[in-house]
FIMI-793557 format. One record per residue (C-alpha): residue in three letters; residue number from 1; y, z, x. Coordinates in pm, whole numbers, plus 50000, padded with zeros to 5 digits. Layout:
! FIMI-793557
['ALA'; NUM; [Y; Z; X]] ...
This chain:
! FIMI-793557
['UNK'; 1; [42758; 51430; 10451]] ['UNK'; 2; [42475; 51288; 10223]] ['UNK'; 3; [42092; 51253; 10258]] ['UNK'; 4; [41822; 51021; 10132]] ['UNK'; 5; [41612; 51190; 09865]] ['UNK'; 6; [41259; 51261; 09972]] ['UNK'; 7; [41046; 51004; 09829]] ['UNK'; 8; [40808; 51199; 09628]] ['UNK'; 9; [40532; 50949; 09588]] ['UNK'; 10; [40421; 50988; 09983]] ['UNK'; 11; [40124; 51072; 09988]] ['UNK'; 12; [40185; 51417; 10118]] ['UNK'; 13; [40381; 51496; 09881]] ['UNK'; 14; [40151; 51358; 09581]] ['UNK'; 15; [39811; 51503; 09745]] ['UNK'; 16; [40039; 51896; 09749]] ['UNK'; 17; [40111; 51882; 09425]] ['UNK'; 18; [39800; 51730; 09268]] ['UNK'; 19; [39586; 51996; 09444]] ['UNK'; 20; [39855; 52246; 09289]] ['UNK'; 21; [39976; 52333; 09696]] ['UNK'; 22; [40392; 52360; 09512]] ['UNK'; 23; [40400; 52590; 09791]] ['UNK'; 24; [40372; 52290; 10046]] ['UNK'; 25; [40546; 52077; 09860]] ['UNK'; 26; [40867; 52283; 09871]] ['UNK'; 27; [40807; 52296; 10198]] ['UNK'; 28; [40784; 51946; 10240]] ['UNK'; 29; [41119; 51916; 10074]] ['UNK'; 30; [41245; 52164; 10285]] ['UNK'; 31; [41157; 52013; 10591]] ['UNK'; 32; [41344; 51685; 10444]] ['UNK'; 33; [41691; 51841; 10387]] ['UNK'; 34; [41659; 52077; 10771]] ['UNK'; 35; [41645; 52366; 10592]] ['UNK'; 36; [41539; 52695; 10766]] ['UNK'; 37; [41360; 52985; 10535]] ['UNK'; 38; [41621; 53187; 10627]] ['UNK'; 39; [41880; 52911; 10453]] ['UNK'; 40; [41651; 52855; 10169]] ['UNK'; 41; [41604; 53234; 10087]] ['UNK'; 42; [41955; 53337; 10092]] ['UNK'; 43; [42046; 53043; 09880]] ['UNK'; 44; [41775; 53146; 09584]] ['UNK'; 45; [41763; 53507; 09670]] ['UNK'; 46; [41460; 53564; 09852]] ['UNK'; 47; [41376; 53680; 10200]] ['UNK'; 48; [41283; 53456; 10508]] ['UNK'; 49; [40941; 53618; 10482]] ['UNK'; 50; [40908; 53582; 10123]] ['UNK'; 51; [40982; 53179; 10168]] ['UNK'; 52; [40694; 53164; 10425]] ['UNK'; 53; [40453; 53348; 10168]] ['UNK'; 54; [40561; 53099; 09923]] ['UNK'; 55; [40487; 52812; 10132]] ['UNK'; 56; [40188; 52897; 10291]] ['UNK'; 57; [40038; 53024; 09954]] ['UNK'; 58; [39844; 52713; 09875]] ['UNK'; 59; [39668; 52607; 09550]] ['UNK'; 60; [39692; 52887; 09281]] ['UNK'; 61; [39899; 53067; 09046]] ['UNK'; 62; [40237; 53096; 09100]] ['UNK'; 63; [40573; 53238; 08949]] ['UNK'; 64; [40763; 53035; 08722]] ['UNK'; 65; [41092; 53168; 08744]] ['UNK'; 66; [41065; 53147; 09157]] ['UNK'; 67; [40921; 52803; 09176]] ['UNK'; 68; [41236; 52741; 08880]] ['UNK'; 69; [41468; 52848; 09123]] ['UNK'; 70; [41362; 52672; 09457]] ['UNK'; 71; [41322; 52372; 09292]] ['UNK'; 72; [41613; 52326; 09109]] ['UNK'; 73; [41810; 52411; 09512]] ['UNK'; 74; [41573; 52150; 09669]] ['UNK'; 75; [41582; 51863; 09362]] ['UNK'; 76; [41239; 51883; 09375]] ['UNK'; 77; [41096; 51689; 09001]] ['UNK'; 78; [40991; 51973; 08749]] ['UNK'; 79; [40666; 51811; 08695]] ['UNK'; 80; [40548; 51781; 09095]] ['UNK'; 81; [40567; 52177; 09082]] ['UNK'; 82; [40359; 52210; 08724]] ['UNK'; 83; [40716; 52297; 08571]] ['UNK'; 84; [40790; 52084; 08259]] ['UNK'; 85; [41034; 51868; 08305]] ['UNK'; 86; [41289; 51827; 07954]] ['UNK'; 87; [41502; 51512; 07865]] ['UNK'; 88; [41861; 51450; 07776]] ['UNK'; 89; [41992; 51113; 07618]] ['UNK'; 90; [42376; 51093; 07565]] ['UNK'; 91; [42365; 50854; 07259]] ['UNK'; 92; [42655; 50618; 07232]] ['UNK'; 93; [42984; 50757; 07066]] ['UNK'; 94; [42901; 51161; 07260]] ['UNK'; 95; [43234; 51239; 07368]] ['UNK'; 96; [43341; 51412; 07722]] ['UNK'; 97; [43307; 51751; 07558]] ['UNK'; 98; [42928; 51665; 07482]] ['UNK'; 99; [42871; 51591; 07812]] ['UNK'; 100; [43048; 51844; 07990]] ['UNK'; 101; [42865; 52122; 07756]] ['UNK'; 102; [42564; 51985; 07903]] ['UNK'; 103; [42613; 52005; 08237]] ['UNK'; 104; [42747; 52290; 08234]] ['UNK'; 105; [42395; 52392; 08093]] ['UNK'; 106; [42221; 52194; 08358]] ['UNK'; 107; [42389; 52457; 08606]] ['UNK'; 108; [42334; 52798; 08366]] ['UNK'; 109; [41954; 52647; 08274]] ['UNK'; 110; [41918; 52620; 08701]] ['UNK'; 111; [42064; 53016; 08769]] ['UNK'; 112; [41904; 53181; 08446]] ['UNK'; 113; [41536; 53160; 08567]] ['UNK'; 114; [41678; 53217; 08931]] ['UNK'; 115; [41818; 53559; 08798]] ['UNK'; 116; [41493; 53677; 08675]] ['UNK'; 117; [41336; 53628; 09042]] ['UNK'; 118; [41575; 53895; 09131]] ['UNK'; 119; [41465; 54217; 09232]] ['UNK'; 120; [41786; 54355; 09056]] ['UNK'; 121; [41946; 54098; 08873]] ['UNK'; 122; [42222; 54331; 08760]] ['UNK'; 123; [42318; 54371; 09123]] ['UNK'; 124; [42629; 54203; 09335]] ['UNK'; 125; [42346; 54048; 09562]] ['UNK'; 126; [42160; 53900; 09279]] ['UNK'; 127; [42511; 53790; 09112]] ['UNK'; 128; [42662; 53632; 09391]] ['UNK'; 129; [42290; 53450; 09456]] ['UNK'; 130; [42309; 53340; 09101]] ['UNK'; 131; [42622; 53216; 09169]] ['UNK'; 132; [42588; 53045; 09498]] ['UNK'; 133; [42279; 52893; 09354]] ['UNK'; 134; [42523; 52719; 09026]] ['UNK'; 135; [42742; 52594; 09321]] ['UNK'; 136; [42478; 52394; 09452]] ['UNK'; 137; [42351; 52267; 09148]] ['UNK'; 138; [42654; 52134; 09112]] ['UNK'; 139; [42706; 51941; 09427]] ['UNK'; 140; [42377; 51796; 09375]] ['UNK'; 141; [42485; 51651; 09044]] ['UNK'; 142; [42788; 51500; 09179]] ['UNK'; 143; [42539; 51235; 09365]] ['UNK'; 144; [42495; 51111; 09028]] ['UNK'; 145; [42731; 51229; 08800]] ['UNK'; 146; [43071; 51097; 08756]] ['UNK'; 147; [43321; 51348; 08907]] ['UNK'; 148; [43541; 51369; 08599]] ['UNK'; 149; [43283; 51490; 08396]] ['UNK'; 150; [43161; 51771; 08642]] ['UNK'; 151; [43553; 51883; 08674]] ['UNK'; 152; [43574; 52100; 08371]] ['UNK'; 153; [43229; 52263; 08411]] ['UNK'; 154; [43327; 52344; 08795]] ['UNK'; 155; [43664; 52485; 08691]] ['UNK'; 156; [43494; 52760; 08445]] ['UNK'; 157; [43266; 52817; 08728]] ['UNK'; 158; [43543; 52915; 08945]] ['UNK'; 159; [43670; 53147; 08676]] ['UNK'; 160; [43371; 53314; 08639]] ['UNK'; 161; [43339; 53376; 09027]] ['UNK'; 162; [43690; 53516; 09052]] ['UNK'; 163; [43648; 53720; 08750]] ['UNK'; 164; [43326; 53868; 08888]] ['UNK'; 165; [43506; 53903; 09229]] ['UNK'; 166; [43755; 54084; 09085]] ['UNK'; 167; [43523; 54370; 08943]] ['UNK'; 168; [43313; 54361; 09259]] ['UNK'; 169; [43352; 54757; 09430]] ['UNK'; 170; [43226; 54728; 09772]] ['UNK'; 171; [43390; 54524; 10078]] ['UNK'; 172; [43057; 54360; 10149]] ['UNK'; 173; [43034; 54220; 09771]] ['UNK'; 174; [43402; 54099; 09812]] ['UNK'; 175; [43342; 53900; 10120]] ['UNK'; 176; [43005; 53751; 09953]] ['UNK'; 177; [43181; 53648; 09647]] ['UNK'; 178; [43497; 53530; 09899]] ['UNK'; 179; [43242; 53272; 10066]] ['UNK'; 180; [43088; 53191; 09686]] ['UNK'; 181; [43479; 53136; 09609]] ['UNK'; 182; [43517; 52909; 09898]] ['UNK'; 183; [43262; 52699; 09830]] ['UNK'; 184; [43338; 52645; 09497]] ['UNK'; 185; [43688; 52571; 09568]] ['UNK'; 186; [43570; 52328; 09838]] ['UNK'; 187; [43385; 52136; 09561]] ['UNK'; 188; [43681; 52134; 09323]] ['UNK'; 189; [43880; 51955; 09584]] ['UNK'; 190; [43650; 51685; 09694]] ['UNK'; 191; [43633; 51652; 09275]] ['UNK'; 192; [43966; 51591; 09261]] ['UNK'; 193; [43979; 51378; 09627]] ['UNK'; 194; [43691; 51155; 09388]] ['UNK'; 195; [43913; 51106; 09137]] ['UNK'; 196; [44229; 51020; 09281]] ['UNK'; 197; [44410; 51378; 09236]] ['UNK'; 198; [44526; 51402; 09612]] ['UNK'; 199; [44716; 51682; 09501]] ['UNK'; 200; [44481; 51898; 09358]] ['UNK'; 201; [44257; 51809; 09629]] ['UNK'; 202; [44499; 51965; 09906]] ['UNK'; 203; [44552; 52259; 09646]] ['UNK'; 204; [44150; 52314; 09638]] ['UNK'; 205; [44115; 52291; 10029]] ['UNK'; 206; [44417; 52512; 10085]] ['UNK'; 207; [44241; 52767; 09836]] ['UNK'; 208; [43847; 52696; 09948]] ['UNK'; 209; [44021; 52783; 10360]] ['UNK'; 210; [44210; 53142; 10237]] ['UNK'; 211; [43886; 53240; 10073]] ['UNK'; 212; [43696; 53202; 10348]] ['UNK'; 213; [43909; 53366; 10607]] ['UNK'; 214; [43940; 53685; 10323]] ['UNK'; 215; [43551; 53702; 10342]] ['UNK'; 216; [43584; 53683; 10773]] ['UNK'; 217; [43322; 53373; 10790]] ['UNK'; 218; [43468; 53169; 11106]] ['UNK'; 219; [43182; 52925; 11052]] ['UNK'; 220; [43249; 52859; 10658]] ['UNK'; 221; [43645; 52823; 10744]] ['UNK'; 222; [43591; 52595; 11011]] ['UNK'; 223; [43370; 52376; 10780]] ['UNK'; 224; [43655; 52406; 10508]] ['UNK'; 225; [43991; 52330; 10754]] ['UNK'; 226; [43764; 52008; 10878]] ['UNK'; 227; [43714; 51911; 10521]] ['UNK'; 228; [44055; 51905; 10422]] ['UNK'; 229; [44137; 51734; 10819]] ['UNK'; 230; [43889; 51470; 10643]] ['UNK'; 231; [44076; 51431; 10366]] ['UNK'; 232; [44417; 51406; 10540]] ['UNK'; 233; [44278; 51163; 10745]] ['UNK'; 234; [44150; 50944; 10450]] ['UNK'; 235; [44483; 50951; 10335]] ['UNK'; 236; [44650; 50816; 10672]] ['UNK'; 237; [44770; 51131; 10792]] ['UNK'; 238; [44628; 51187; 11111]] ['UNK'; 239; [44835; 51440; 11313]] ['UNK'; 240; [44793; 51649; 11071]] ['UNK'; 241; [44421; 51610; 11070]] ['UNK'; 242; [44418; 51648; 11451]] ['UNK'; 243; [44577; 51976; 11405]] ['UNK'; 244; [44338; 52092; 11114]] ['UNK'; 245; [44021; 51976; 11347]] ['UNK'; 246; [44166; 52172; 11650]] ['UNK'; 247; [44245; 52483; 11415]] ['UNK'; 248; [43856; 52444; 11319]] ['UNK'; 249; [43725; 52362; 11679]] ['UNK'; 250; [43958; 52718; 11748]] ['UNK'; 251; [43788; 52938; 11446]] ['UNK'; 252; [43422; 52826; 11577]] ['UNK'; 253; [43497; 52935; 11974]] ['UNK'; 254; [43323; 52750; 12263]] ['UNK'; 255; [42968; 52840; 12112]] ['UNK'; 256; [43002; 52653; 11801]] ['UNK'; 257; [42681; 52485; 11718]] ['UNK'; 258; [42606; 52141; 11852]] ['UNK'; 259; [42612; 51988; 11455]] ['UNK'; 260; [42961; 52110; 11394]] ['UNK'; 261; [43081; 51976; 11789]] ['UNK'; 262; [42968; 51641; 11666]] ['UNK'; 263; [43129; 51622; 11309]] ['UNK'; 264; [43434; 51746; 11421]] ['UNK'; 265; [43436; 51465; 11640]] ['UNK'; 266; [43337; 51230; 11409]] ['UNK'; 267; [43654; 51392; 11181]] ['UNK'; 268; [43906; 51334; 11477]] ['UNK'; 269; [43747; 50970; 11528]] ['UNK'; 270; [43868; 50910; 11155]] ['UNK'; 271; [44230; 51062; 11193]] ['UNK'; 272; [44311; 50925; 11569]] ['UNK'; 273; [44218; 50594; 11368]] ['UNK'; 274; [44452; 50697; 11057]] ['UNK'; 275; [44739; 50679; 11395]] ['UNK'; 276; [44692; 50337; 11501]] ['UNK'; 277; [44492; 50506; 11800]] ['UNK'; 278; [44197; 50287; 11902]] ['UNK'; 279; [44155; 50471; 12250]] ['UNK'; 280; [44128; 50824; 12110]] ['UNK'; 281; [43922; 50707; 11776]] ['UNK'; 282; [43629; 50554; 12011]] ['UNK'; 283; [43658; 50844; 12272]] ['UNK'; 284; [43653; 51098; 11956]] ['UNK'; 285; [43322; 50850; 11828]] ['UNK'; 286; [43136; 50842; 12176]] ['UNK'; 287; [43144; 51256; 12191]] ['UNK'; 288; [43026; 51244; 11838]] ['UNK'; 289; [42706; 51035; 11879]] ['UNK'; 290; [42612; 51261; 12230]] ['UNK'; 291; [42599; 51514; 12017]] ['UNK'; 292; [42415; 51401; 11742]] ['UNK'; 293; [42164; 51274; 11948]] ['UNK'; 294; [42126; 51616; 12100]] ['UNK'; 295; [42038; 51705; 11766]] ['UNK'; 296; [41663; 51754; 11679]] ['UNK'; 297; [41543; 51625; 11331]] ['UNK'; 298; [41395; 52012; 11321]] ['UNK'; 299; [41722; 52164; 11369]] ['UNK'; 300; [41913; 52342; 11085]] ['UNK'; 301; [42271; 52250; 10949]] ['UNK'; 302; [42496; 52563; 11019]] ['UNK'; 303; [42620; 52536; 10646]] ['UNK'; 304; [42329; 52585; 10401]] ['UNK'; 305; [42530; 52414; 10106]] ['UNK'; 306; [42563; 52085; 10278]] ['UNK'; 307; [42338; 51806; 10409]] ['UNK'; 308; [42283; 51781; 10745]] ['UNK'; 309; [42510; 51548; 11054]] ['UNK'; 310; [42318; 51291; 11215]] ['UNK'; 311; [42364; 50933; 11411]] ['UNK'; 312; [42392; 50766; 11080]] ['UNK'; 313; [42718; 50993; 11024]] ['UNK'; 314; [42836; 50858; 11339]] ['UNK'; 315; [42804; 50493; 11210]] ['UNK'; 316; [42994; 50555; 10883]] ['UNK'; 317; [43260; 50694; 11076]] ['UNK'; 318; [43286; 50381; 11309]] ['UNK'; 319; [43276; 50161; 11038]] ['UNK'; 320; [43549; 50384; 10849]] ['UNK'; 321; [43761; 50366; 11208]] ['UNK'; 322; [43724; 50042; 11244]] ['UNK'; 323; [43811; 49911; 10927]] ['UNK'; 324; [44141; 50120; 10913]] ['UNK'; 325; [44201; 49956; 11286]] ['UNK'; 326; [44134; 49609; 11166]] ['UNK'; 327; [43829; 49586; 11433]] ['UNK'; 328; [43560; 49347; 11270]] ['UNK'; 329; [43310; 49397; 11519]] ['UNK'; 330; [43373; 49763; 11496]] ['UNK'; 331; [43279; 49778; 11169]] ['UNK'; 332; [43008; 49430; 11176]] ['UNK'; 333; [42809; 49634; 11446]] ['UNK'; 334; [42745; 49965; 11267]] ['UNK'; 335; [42729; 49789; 10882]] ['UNK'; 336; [42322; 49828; 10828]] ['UNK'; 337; [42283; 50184; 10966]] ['UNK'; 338; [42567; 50291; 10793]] ['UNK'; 339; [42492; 50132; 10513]] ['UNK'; 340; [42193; 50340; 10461]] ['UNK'; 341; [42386; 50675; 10454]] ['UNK'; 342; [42494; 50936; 10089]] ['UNK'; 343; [42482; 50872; 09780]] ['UNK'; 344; [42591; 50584; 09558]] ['UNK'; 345; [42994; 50722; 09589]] ['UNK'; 346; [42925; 50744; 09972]] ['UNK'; 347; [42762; 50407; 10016]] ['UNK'; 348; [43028; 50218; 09726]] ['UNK'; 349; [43345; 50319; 09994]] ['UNK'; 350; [43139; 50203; 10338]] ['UNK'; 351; [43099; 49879; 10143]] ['UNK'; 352; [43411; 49920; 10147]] ['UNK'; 353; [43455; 49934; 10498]] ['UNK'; 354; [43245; 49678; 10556]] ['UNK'; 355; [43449; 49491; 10316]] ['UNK'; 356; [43738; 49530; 10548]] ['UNK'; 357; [43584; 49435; 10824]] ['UNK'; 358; [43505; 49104; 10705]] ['UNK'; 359; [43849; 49053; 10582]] ['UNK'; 360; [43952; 49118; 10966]] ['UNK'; 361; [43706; 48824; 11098]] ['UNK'; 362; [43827; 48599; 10846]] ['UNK'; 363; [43535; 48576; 10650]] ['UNK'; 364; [43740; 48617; 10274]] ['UNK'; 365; [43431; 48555; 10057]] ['UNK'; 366; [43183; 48808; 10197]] ['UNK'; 367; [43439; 49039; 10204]] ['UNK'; 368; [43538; 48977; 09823]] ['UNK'; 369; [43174; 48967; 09737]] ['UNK'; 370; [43096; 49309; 09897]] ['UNK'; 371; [43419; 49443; 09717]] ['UNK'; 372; [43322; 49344; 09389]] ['UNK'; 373; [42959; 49526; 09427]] ['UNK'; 374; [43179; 49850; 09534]] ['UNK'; 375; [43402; 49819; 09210]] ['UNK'; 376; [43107; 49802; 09010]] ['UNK'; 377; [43015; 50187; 09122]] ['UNK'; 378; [43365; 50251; 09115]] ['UNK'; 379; [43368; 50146; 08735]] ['UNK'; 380; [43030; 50330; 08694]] ['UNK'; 381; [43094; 50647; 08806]] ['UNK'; 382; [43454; 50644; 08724]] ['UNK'; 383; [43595; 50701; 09121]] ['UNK'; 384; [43936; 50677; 09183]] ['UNK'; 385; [43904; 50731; 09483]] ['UNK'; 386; [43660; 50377; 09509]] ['UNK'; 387; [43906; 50171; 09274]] ['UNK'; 388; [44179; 50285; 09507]] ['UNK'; 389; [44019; 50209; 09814]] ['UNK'; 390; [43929; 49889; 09661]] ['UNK'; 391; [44296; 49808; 09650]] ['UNK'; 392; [44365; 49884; 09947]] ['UNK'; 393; [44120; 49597; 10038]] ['UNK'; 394; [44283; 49348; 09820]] ['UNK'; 395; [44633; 49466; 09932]] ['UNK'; 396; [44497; 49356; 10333]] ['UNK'; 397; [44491; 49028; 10232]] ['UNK'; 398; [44790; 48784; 10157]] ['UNK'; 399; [44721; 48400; 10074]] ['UNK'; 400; [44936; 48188; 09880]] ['UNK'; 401; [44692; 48022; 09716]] ['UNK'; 402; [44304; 48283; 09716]] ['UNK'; 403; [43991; 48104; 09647]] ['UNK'; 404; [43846; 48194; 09289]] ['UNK'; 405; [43640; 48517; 09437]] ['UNK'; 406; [43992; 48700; 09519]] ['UNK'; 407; [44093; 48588; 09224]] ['UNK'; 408; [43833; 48713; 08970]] ['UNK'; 409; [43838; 49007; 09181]] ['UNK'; 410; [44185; 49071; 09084]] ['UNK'; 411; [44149; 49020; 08693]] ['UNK'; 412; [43922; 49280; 08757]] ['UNK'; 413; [44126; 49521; 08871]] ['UNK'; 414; [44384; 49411; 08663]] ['UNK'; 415; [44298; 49679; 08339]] ['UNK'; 416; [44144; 49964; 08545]] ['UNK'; 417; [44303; 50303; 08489]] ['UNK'; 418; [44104; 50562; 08604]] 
């Protein structure tokens, strides 16, 4: 689930933070992600009350290590809350331990002035905050960071949460660092889903779904069994991602929010399509857009640590279903709005898609062209999982003799080992 970044030079947004009002531009950016207070305040440490006096303090002086904090959950620019912003250049010839030092300090710089907004940063509430907050930061860097250099920072993240789990004395701090756990573990396995470690990526959701239920959150291990029914369905295995969407439909109850009816749906769209199942995929899609258009652009995602569901989801997913179906005008009728959906990763595999769907109407060229603008993020950002799914395009089509796109699309693929 992905979501444009606010653009910061609206007008709004410039006027808050030229008048020094960081209070309303945090609340502006916010607003942008459906954040509640509540959401915002647990994630940083901070009551819902405390949030509101934050935002509503207008022009003044405010506190470094709390403005720090919120800004570095929101990916709100340094500068457009009077922070200074600091530069890092990778220089040609860095290696991958350079790199992953770094953003491993990009996580530790984004929690150290967090902990000194705590009341008691010694505390298991401030710790697990702290460490909540480095699981964010982290997710938010995968938008732009390639996956196989986050992997090593994430993995001593998880070490550090278990280790601190393991000294934690009360029940209450277990099941808060359980959840933190979960998370975490969630992350490591769409990592490794990114890079084309489908094992480790099962491992990671199995882990990420235990956690969960040990900290008795029904919400976070529903969101974590439809995760890995997500993956599974990626990977063609649909009646096993029906069965992981019912066992997260069952864990929610019949007053599971209205967000979490609709991507479920959209998950069991993707794995009745993984069976061959056209019926049951646009059944499965039609529930999910009802209830994303129930949805109101006010209303909060239940999970705090991911973007919010919306139509645009819904289009992805019919695009994903009906490229795996072979359906061009599945896929050709959804292409622009779900186009305009995640981040560069996201947008690379519904090119994909849309790729596919083009192959399906016979139109070879487009499709090859689109491809070859996929592989190119693929290539940049190191995916796997895109290079992969790029073959799978190429392997769709069978001609004796291709035209020249196909084939300089293949000498491209030719010497990638990711």
């Amino acid at each position: 689930m992905g979501e444009k970044p606010l653009n910061w030079k609206v007008p709004a947004v410039r006027e808050a933070s030229r008048n020094g009002d960081y209070g309303r531009v945090i609340e502006l950016a916010r607003k942008h992600v459906r954040m509640s207070q509540r959401q915002l305040g647990e994630a940083c440490g901070l009551s819902q009350s405390a949030v509101s006096r934050l935002e509503k303090k207008g022009p003044g002086s405010y506190g470094t290590e709390v403005l720090s904090a919120v800004a570095a959950h929101l990916a709100i620019p340094p500068h457009m809350v009077g922070l200074a912003g600091r530069q890092h250049v990778f220089r040609d010839g860095h290696g991958q331990v350079e790199r992953r030092g770094f953003l491993g300090g990009v996580a530790a710089a984004a929690a150290a002035p967090f902990l000194g907004a705590l009341p008691d940063p010694g505390s298991a509430g401030g710790q697990a905050a702290a460490l909540r907050l480095t699981t964010s930061t982290f997710r938010r860097l995968d938008s732009s960071t390639p996956s196989r250099d986050l992997n090593e920072s994430v993995q001593t993240h998880i070490r550090l949460v278990q280790t601190v789990s393991r000294d934690a004395g009360s029940g209450e701090a277990r099941s808060r660092l359980a959840s933190i756990g979960s998370e975490a573990a969630s992350l490591a396995g769409w990592l490794a889903w990114d890079m084309g470690d489908h094992g480790s990526a099962r491992s990671w959701y199995g882990s990420a779904i235990r956690a969960a239920r040990s900290a008795g959150d029904p919400l976070l291990t529903a969101y974590q069994a439809g995760s890995l029914a997500q993956f599974e369905a990626h990977a063609g295995n649909g009646a096993q991602a029906l069965n992981l969407a019912q066992n997260a439909r069952r864990c929610l109850g019949h007053d599971r929010p209205v967000v979490a009816d609709a991507w479920l749906s959209s998950v069991e769209a993707l794995a009745h399509a993984a069976e061959g199942d056209r019926r049951g995929a646009d059944r499965a899609l039609i529930r999910s857009r009802a209830m994303a258009e129930k949805l109101s652009p006010s209303d909060s995602p239940p999970w705090p640590w991911v973007f919010p569901f919306d139509s645009a989801k819904v289009a992805a997913a019919r695009v994903t279903c009906g490229a795996r179906l072979g359906l061009a005008d599945w896929v050709l009728a959804d292409d622009t709005q779900a186009l305009g959906t995640g981040s560069a990763k996201q947008r690379a595999l519904v090119v994909l898609d849309v790729a596919a769907g083009h192959l399906a109407g016979g139109r070879v060229e487009a499709a090859f062209a689109l491809a070859s603008r996929a592989v190119d993020t693929g290539l940049q950002y190191r995916s796997g999982r895109i290079i992969e799914r790029a073959r799978r395009v190429r392997r769709s089509l069978s001609l004796t003799s291709p035209p020249k796109v196909v084939r300089d699309f293949d000498e491209r693929l030719h010497d990638v080992y990711l």
